[in-house]
Every structure is written in C-alpha cells, then in structure tokens.
N, C-alpha and C positions, 0 to 999 in steps of 0.2 A: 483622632490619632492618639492623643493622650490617653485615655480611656482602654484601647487595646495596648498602649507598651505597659500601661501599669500590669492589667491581667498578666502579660508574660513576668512579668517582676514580681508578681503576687505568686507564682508558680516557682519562680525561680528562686528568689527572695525568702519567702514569708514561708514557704515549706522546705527550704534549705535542700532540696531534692532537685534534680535532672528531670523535671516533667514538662517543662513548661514550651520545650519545642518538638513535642510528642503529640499534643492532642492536633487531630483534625480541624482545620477553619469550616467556620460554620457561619450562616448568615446572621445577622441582629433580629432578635424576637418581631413577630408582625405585633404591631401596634396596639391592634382590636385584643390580641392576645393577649399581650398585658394587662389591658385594660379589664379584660375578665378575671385577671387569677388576681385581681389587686387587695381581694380579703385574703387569698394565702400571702402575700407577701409580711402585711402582718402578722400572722403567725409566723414565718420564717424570723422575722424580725425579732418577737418574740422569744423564739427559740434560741438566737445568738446572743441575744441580751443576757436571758436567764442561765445558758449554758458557763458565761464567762463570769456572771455572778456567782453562781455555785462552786464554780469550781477553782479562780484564780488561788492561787496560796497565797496572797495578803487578802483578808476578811475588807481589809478598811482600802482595798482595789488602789493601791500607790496613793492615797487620797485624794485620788477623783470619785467625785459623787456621783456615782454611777446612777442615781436612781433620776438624779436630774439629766445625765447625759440621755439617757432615754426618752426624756421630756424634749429637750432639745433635738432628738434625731428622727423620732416616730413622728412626727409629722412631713418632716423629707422624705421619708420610706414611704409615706402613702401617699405622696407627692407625683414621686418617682415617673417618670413616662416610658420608661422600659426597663429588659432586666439591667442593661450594663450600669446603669442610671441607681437601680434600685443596689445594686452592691455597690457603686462608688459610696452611700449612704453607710452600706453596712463599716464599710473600709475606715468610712470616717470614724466612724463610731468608735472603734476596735482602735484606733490611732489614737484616744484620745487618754491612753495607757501608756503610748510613748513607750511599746518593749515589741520586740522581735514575737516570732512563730506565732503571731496574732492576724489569721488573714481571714477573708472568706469569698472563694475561688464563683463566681455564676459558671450552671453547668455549661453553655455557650461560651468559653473562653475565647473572647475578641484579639486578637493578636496585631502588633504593629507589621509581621511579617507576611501577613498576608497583603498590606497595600504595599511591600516592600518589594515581591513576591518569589519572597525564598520560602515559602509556606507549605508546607506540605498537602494536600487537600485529603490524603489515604493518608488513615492512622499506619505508622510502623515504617510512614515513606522519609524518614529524619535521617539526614543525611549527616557523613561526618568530614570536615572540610581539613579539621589539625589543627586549629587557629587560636589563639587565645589573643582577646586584648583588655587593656585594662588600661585605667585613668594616671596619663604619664605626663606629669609639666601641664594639668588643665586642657590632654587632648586622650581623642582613644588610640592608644598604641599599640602596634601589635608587639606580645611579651614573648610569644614563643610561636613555634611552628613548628611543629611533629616532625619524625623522620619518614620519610616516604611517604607523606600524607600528599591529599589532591593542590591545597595549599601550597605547599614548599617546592612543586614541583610546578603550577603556575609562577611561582618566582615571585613570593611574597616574602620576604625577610623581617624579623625584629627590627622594633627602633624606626618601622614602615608607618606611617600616621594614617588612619582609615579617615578620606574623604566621603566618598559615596559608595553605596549597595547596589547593584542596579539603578543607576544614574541617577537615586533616590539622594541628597545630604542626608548626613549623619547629625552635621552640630545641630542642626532644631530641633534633631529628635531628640539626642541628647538635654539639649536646654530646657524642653518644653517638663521632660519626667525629673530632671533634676528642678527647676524652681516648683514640685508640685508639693515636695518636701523641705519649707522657705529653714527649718529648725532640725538640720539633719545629725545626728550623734558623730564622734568622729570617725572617720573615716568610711561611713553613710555613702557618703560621694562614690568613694571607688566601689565598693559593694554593688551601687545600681548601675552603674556604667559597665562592670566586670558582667552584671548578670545579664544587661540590653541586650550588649553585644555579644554574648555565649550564645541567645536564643535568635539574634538574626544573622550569624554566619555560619550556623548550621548547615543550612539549606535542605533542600529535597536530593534523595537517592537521584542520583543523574540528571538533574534537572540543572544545567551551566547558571550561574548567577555571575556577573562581573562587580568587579571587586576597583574601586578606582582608590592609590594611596600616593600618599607622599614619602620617595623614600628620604638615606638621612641627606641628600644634596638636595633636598624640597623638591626634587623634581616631579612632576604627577605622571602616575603612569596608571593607564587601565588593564588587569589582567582578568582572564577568564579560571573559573574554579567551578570546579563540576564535583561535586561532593560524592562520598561513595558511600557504599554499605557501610555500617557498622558492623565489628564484627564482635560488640560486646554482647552480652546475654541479656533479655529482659526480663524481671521478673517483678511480679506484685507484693505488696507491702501494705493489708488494712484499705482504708477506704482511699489512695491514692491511687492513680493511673500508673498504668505503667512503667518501670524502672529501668534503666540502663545501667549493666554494673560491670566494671571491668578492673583487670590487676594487671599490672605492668612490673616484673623483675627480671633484673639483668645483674652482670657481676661488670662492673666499671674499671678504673686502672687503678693499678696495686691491688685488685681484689676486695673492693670494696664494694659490700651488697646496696642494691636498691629497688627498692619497692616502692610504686606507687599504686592507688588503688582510688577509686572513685567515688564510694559511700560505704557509709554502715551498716550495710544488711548484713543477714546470716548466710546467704550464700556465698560470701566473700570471707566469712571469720575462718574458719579453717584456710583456704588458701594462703590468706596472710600471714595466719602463724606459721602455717609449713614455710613458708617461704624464709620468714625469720629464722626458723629454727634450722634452713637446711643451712644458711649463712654460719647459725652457731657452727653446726656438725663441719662446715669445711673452716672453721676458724674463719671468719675474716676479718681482717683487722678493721673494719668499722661497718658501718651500715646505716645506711640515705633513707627514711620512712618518708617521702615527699606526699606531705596533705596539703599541696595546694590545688584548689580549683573543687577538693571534695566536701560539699555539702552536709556533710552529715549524714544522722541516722539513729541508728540504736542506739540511745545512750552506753547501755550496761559494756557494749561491745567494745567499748574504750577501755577499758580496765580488761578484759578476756585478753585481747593484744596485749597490754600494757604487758599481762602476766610472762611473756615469753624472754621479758626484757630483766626480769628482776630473779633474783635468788631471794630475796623473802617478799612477805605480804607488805603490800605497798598501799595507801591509801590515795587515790590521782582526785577525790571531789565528794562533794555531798551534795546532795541534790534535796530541797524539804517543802515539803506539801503543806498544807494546813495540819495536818494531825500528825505526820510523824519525819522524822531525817530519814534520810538513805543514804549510804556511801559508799563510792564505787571502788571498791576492793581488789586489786589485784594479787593472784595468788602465782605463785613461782608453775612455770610449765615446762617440764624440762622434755629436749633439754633448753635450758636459760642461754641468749646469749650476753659475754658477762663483758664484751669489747665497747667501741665507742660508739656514741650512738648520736645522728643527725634527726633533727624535726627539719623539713622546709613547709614556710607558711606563705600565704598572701593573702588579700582580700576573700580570696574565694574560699579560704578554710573556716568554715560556717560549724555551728552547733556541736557538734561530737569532734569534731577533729581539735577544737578549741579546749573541749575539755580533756583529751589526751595530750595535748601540748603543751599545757600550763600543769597537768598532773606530773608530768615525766620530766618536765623542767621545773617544778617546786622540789622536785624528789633528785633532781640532783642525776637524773640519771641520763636526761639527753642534753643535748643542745640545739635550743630553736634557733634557724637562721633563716632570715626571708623579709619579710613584710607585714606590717600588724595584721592581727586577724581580725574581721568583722565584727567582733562583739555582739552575735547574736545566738545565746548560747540558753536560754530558758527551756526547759524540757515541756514539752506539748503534746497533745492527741489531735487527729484528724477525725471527724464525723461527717457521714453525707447528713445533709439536708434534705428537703421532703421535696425541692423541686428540682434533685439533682445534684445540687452545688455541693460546694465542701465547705468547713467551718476547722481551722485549726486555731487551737487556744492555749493558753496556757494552763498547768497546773503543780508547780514548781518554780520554787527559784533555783540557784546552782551555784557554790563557792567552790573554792578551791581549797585543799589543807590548808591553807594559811589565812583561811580566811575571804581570801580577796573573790569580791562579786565581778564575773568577768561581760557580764552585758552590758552593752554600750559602749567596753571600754577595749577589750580584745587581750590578747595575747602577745605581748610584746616580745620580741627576737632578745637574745641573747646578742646575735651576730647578725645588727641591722643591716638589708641592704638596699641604697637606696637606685632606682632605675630610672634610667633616661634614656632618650632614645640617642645619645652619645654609647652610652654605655651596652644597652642592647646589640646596637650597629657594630661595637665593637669587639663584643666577646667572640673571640672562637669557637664557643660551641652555640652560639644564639641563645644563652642561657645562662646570666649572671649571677643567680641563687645558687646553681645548681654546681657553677664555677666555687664561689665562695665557702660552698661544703665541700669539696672536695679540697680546697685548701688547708681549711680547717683540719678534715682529717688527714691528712700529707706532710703533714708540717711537724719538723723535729719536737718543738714544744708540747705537739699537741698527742702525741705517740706517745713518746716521754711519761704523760702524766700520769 
C-alpha cells in the first residue's frame, strides 16, 4: 500500500504537475520478469546516478558524497525483487539530497487508488469531483468545494473531515506515507497530504465512489460523488504524460478581477495575460491572481505574466547552473495593470508559482495572502529512461532579488491565514483566503494607499 501512494506523490509531488491521477492502473511486473531484465536495471541505476552527478549545480552535490551513496545503494538495486522495489531504491538514493524535483517515476505507476477504487483503469477516464483537502488541525479537511461541482452538490461542505473513500480509512493511509519521510522540511506535512488526497478524490468519469466525512458537529455522514468530465484541455509537455490545464476568471464584487489558472505551460501564458490585461482595460480596482493548488511549470513563464503587472523591467529571481546565472526579467506589456494586486497561496502553490510570488511580493508590487508555500522551488528536467520510466533532476538552484534561497523554506504570506475547520464551516463563501483578499482590497486603508 505504501509503495503505490508514494508513486502517486512521486507524480504529484516530485513533478510539481497534475499527472499523477491520469496514468492508467496497471498490474505489478511478473517476477520471472524482473528477474531477466536485472543487468538493465543497472544500467538504469547507472544512468540516474551519473545523470544527477553531471548535472546538479553544486559540483560538491550539498556535500553528500555521492560516489559513496552509490556504494551504499547499488547493491539494493540489484537486490531489488521487482520494479516498484527497484525504484523505491532509486527514490532512496535521489532523497539522499534532501531537495525537491528530484524523483524517479517506474513506467508502471502503482497507485493507492487503485485498491481504493477510485482508479481509473482507461487513460483520460480522470474524473473531476471539485474537492480540495488539505492538512487542518492534524486531519484531512476539506478547504474548498467548487461551485457546481459533483461534490458540493452531493453536500460535502469545507471544515467537513474526510474519514473514509469507499469504506476504505484515510488515517493509515495517511500515517503510513507521512512516517515514510521520519525528517520532513516544513510544511512537507501538508504538501503530501494536499497531494494524497488531490489524487484519490478524483475518481473516474461516472464511476460513483462514496465519500464518508465528519461535518463541523462531528456528525459522520456517508455521501455519494459521481465525478464528472473535465472540461479542462490536455496537452503535452517533454517527456511527461499528459497535462490537464485550465484558467478560471470572473469579475467579483466592486469589480475586482480574478484569475485562477492551473500550471505553467505555454498554452495558458496568453490567456492569463489577456485576462490581466482585459482587467487593466476595464480598470478595475484590484485584481485576485489565485496560485493555490497550481503546481508549477515553465519557469521563465513567471516573469512573462509578471510583465503585464509592471510599468518597468522588474527582476522576480535568478535561477544558476554550474556555469552561468539566469534571471528572470520581467518587461512591461502593455497594456500594464498599474491597481492593486492580490497573490493567494497554499501548500499546493509549488515551483513556478513560488517563484512568481516571492518576485512580485519582493518587488513590492503584489500582496501574498493565504498559506506558506511548499518550498519546492529548484528548476529541473524530465528524461525517460530506457525501460520507460521517468527521471526528474535537478540542474539549478533559485534565489530570489534579495537573495533569499526559497527551497525548503516557501513563500511566506504577507497576510497570513490561518484555517480551521471552525473557520472554514464558517465563512460565507466556503473560502477563507479568498474572503481575506477580498477584504484587503475593500477596505478604505487599503484603496487609500
């Protein structure tokens, strides 16, 4: 069981991407199989070792002596008694770096969701429920519920406590992937709980899964959620599977814009700027860019947005290799909008979103409100491997103008907010962050300035 929810958290997680309740369940390797291809597995071994040697941007690898971690782990690898076995190895290995975008995926991705069985069996059958939960008071809560999603309409509310999946408990699962990491960075915790539960309340296109919770008078109650199509776009990105990418803007009360959007690709960088900029053209007095729950992406695509925010060249970050810096520049795109401007974060605002939020709030020009961000912000490449699999590594580090190294450590709010399932249960819109920035920009002081 362990073994498959890491995979989904290795997808979810470690590639800071929407893929991880996308791929097809598939059976575990037959035996005898393994047991033949066990000289490639060396070589694969091989190749992730020497990939992350060549390429990490510290020479001296955080000084860990990698030449001994290989002494230490090549012998597990050829150990190994199948694949899932033979990448928990590579995992270890790769962890022994202690930084983000360092994973490597077996092409057989084992999933918790399959003995859950909200699992898709047909690729592209990933169903979307509207649910979001995340680690609230040491439990999984649900943070939000879409509007008109299948969800909200089975009558799951925020500040609701997810007991069981399909008569499946939650807290072992939970317990079992959280003590697998005894040395977690902070806020580690909520990061692999936000991501467990993103990929097992998905479910399958029309496939009912029952949902057992505790609302806020602890009452348990079991509801039924039938997840429905997506109607986001999927597209590909390099040696990753499939993408799901979607943009969300609407004009809120007093006319204030907001845009949400899902990752950093390039089919979403024009929409978002349009969208910004159609805000500038009707004026509106502020404007909500809500990056919570998005994963990341393109780096460079941080600063491209950035650019529609700013009237001159703005610097949001440096990112530096072994042989040279980069710094991600934003240039004015007009037209500029020149009003207030809100960041919202949480756990689930991963690698590119982290570094747009800490650019645009060192620069003075937004205000983050929400919850720390992940702190996994290292820029990395994806390569397949020779039997399949995938291999994401690092090859940069990433500061911010000021300096400050944001991995491990995240992105801290302006305007913290903290969530309970008191507080959830009790907002009017089911949405306490999203309350909080809208105060913010409402509020004579904050108009005024």
């Amino acid at each position: 069981m362990t073994r498959k929810l890491l995979s989904v958290l290795a997808l979810s997680v470690l590639f800071c991407l929407p893929v991880a309740a996308q791929q097809p369940a598939k059976a575990k390797p037959d035996a005898k199989k393994a047991a033949i291809e066990a000289p490639s597995r060396q070589k694969i071994f091989d190749i992730v070792w020497r990939t992350v040697r060549d390429n990490h941007y510290d020479p001296k690898m955080n000084g860990v002596n990698w030449v001994a971690v290989r002494a230490k782990y090549l012998p597990q690898a050829e150990k190994a008694t199948d694949q899932a076995a033979f990448y928990g190895v590579l995992n270890a290995m790769l962890g022994e770096l202690k930084q983000s975008h360092l994973g490597a995926i077996p092409p057989a991705t084992l999933q918790e969701t399959e003995e859950i069985g909200t699992s898709p069996t047909v690729p592209g059958e990933t169903g979307e429920s509207g649910l979001t939960a995340q680690w609230i008071e040491d439990l999984p809560v649900v943070a939000r519920v879409a509007e008109m999603s299948a969800a909200r309409e089975a009558g799951v509310r925020p500040g609701d406590v997810i007991v069981a999946i399909n008569e499946k408990q939650i807290a072992p699962v939970l317990e079992k992937i959280l003590a697998a990491n005894p040395n977690p960075h902070p806020g580690e915790e909520r990061v692999t709980v936000w991501a467990t539960m993103d990929a097992l309340l998905a479910g399958t296109v029309d496939k009912p899964y029952t949902l057992t919770v505790k609302d806020k008078t602890d009452a348990e109650k079991t509801l039924t959620i039938t997840p429905r199509k997506s109607t986001a776009k999927v597209v590909t990105f390099g040696a990753l599977p499939p993408i799901r990418t979607e943009i969300e803007t609407k004009t809120l009360v007093g006319g204030i814009g907001y845009v949400r959007f899902s990752i950093f690709l390039v089919p979403l960088s024009n929409p978002v700027k349009e969208a910004i900029q159609g805000f500038a053209a009707r004026k509106a007095p502020g404007i909500i860019i809500d990056l919570r729950g998005n994963r990341g992406g393109v780096g460079i695509m941080a600063s491209g947005i950035a650019g529609t925010l700013t009237a001159k060249k703005m610097n949001i970050g440096t990112m530096k290799t072994r042989l040279f810096p980069q710094s991600f520049i934003a240039f004015p795109q007009e037209p500029v909008y020149k009003g207030k401007v809100v960041v919202l974060t949480d756990e689930g605002s991963i690698s590119t979103s982290e570094i747009m939020a800490a650019g645009l709030q060192e620069a003075k020009r937004a205000t983050v409100i929400g919850r720390q961000t992940a702190g996994m912000v290292l820029p990395s490449q994806v390569v397949l491997l020779p039997d399949g699999g995938r291999l994401q590594y690092v090859f940069a580090d990433f500061r911010t103008p000021k300096g400050v190294f944001l991995e491990g450590r995240g992105v801290t709010p302006d305007v913290p907010v903290t969530l309970t399932r008191a507080t959830l249960a009790a907002s009017p819109s089911g949405d306490p962050i999203l309350d909080a920035a809208l105060n913010y920009l409402t509020t004579k002081e904050t108009v005024n300035k």
